[in-house]
N, C-alpha and C positions, 0 to 999 in steps of 0.2 A: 937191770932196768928198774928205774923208780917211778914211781906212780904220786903227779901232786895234785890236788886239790886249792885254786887260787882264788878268795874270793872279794873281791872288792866294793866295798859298804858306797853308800850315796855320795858321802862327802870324798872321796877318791875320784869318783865318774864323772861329777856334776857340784860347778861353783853355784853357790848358794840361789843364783839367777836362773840357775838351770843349764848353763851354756857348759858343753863337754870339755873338759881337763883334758882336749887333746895330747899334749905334751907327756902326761899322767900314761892315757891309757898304749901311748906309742911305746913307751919307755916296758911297758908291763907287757907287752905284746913283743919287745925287743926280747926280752929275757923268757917267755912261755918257747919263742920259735927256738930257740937257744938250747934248750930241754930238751925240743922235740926233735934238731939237729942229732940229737945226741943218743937219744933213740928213748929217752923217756917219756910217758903218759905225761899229758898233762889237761884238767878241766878247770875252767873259768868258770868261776857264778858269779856273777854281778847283778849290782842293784844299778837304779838311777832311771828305768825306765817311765817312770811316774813324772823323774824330774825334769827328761826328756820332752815327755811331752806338754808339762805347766809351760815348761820357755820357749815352746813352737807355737802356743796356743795362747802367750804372751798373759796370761794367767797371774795376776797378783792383787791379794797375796795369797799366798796357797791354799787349794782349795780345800775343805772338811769333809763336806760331804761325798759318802761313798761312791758314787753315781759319777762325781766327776773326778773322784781319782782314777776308776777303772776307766772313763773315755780318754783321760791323760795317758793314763798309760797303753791303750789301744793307738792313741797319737806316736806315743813316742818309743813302744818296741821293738817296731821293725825297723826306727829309724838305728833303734841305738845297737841292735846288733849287724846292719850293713855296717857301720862304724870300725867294729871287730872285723868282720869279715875282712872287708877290705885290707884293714891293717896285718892282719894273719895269712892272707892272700899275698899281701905285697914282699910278704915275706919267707913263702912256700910252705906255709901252712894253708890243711884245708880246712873247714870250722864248720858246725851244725849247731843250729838252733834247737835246743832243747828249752819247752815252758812247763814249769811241776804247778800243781797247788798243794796244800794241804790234803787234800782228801785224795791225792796220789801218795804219799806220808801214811795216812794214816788207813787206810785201805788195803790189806796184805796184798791179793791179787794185783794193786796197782804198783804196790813197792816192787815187787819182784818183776814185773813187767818193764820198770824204770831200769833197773839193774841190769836187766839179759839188754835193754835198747844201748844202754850206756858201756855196758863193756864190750856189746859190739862196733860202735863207735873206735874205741878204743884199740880194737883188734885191728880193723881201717885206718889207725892210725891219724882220724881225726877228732881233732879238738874239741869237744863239745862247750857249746857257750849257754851256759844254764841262767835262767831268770824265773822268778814267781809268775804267774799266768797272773797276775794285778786283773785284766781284764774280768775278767770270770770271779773270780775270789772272795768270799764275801767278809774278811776280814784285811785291810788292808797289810798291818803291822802280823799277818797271822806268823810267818816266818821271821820276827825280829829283823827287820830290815838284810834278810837272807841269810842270816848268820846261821839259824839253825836247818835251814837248808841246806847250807853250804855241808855241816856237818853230816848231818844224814844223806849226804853225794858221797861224803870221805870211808863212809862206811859201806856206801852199796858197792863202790868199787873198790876198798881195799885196797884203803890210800899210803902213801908211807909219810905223805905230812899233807897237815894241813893248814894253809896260811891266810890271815882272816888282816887283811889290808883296813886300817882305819887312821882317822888323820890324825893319832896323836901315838905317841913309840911305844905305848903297850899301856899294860896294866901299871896305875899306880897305888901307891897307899893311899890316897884320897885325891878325890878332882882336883886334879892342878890348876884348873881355871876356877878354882875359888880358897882352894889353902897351896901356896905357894912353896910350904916346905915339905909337900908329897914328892915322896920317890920314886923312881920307876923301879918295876919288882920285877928281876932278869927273869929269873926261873923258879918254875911254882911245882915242886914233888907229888905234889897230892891238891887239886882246885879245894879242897874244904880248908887248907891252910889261910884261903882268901875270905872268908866268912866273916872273919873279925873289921876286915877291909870297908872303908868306907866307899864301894863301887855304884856310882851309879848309873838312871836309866835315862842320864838326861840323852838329848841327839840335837845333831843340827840342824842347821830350816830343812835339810831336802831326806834327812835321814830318817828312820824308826826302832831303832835298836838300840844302840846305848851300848857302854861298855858292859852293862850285866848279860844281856843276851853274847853278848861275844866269851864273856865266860862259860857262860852256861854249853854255850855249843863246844867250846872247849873239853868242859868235863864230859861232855857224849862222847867224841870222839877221842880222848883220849882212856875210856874206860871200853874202848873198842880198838884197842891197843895202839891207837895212832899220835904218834906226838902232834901236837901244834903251837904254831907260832902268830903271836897278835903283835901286829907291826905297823909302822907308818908304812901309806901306800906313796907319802912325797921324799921318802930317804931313798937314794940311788943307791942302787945294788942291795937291799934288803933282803929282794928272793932271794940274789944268788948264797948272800949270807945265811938264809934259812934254812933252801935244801941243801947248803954243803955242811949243815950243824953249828955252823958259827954264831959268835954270840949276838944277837941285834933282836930288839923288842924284848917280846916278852914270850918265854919257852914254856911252854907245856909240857912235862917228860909222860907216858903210856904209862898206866895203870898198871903192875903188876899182876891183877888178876882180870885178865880178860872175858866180859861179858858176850855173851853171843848176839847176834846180828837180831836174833830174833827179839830176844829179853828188851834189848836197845830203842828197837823199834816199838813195844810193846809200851816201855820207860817214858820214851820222849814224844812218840810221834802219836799213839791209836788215841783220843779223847775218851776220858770218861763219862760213862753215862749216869752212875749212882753209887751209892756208898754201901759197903757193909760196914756192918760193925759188929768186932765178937769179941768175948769176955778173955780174959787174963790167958787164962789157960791157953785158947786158940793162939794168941798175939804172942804167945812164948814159942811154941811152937813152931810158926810161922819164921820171927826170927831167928831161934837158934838151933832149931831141928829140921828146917829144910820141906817140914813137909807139906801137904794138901791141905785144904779148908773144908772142914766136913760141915755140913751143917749143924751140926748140934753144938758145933762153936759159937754160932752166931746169934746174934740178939737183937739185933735192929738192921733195916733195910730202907735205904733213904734214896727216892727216886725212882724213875720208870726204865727198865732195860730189860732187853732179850736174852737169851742163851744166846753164848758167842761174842756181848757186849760186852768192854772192859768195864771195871769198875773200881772203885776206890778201897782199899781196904785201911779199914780205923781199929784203933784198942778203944772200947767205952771208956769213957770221964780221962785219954791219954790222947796221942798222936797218932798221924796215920802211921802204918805200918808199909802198904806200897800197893802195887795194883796186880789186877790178874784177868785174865779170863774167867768169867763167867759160865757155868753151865746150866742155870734154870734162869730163866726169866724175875722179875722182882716178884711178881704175885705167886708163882711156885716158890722162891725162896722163902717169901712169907710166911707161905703154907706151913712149912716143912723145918723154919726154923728154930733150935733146938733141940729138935728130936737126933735120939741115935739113928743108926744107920738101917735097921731093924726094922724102924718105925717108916723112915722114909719111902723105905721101897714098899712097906705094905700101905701106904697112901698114892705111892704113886710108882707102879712094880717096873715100869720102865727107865726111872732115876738111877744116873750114876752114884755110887757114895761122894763122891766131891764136890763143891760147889764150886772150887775153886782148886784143878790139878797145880801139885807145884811145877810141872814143868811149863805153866802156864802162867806164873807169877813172880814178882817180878821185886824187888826188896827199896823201897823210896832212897 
């Protein structure tokens, strides 16, 4: 049994007017119950509930302000997942509505709660149809028009692929819609091979993402050992090309060293609250010895956060280094920074030696 994650961007769901790609989401609901005949997982995340609801609310041209993208999309969520329903119904699938935000991402207790809801789902054998909670949200683009959603679903449930539908056939060497001798790039061993690439964040009227967020979710999920594929969502038979391995878009291969679920989360999803920053020595350490952030590495503290809050870790007058959990608030790291470990506890006898445990840290 395989397990996919499908997720289709705004311009897939919804023509630039807003009015639903029926024909689009029939055809991708043709091939999900097809999976699920077969006895594999299958979850949909989709966008376009925003775009949904601009063209019920007859809305032009698109609105800016935040206030009336969350009523757009409180218009148009329930419309846009009866849609699904129905189509997944008529076809002998059953479907659940699933809405995440950010602060279910980036909130351990809420991650793992998403997780146990979603593989039981799963275990019932229904489809879950996942969308950003737009209404509530107070970023609208916070999930790159779902792409890194999409990823952080592929990881909670321990996907075996994940397929990121957008309207042009994958990654290319540069925007085709402005240099015309860009190629499509089949298959990418390692996403920092694409760095050189001139990918950008442009999107279309109804989207927010761009092809660099669909990279990006890319390299989450595949440094969480899941390949993925960024494909046209208007090419017939794509999925089936995807999860049988065939070549179509553009392939992502699984990282050979696999990150753990938590690191991942910690990586992409928990916001940071402030910076450290420590001398040579700590940032050597850090990169190639694996270990803990003591305090008497550190040398500067930029920012207000708690014990518990992530935070950013920097080399002085270099780059960051990556993030981590935190264990003293910014005013006790202040206190305490520089001193050896000796010093710390006899300022404050309750302090762990770490400021920063390695198995809480996480390498940029």
């Amino acid at each position: 049994m395989a397990r996919y994650v499908v997720k289709l961007g705004s311009s897939i769901v919804a023509e630039d007017s807003g009015a639903l790609r029926a024909a689009v989401l029939a055809r991708v609901c043709d091939q999900v119950a097809e999976r699920h005949a077969a006895g594999d997982d299958v979850v949909v995340v989709t966008s376009g509930a925003i775009a949904r609801g601009i063209q019920l609310m007859g809305l032009s041209p698109r609105p800016t302000a935040i206030e009336d993208l969350q009523a757009a999309s409180a218009v148009g969520q329930g419309k846009l997942y009866r849609v699904y329903d129905e189509l997944l119904r008529e076809r002998g699938v059953t479907s659940a509505q699933v809405l995440l935000t950010f602060f279910d991402m980036s909130a351990r207790t809420h991650y793992l709660n998403a997780r146990q809801t979603l593989r039981r789902l799963l275990d019932w054998s229904v489809v879950p149809v996942i969308n950003e909670n737009d209404t509530t949200t107070t970023d609208e683009i916070s999930f790159g028009d779902n792409d890194f959603l999409a990823a952080q679903v592929a990881v909670l449930v321990d996907a075996s692929l994940l397929l990121l539908l957008t309207s042009t056939a994958g990654v290319y060497t540069a925007d085709p819609r402005i240099d015309p001798s860009a190629s499509l790039v089949t298959d990418v061993a390692d996403p920092r091979e694409l760095e050189s690439l001139d990918i950008g964040a442009g999107t279309t009227v109804m989207g927010s993402g761009g092809m660099r967020s669909k990279v990006v979710a890319a390299e989450m999920a595949t440094a969480a050992g899941i390949p993925t594929v960024i494909g046209s969502g208007f090419e017939p038979g794509l999925l089936a090309r995807a999860w049988s391995g065939e070549p179509g878009g553009t392939r992502f291969a699984p990282q050979s060293v696999r990150q753990s679920s938590f690191k991942l989360w910690l990586k992409y999803a928990k916001p940071s609250q402030g910076t450290v920053t420590v001398d040579a020595g700590a940032a050597r350490a850090l990169r190639d010895g694996g270990t803990s952030l003591l305090p008497v590495g550190v040398v500067d503290v930029a920012g207000e956060f708690d014990a518990g809050d992530a935070v950013e870790v920097r080399e002085a007058g270099a780059g960051g280094i990556g993030k981590g959990i935190v264990n003293y608030s910014a005013p006790e790291l202040r206190s305490v920074m520089g001193m050896k470990s000796a010093q710390v506890r006899e300022r404050m006898p309750r302090a762990t030696d770490e400021a920063v445990h390695r198995d809480y840290f996480v390498l940029a």
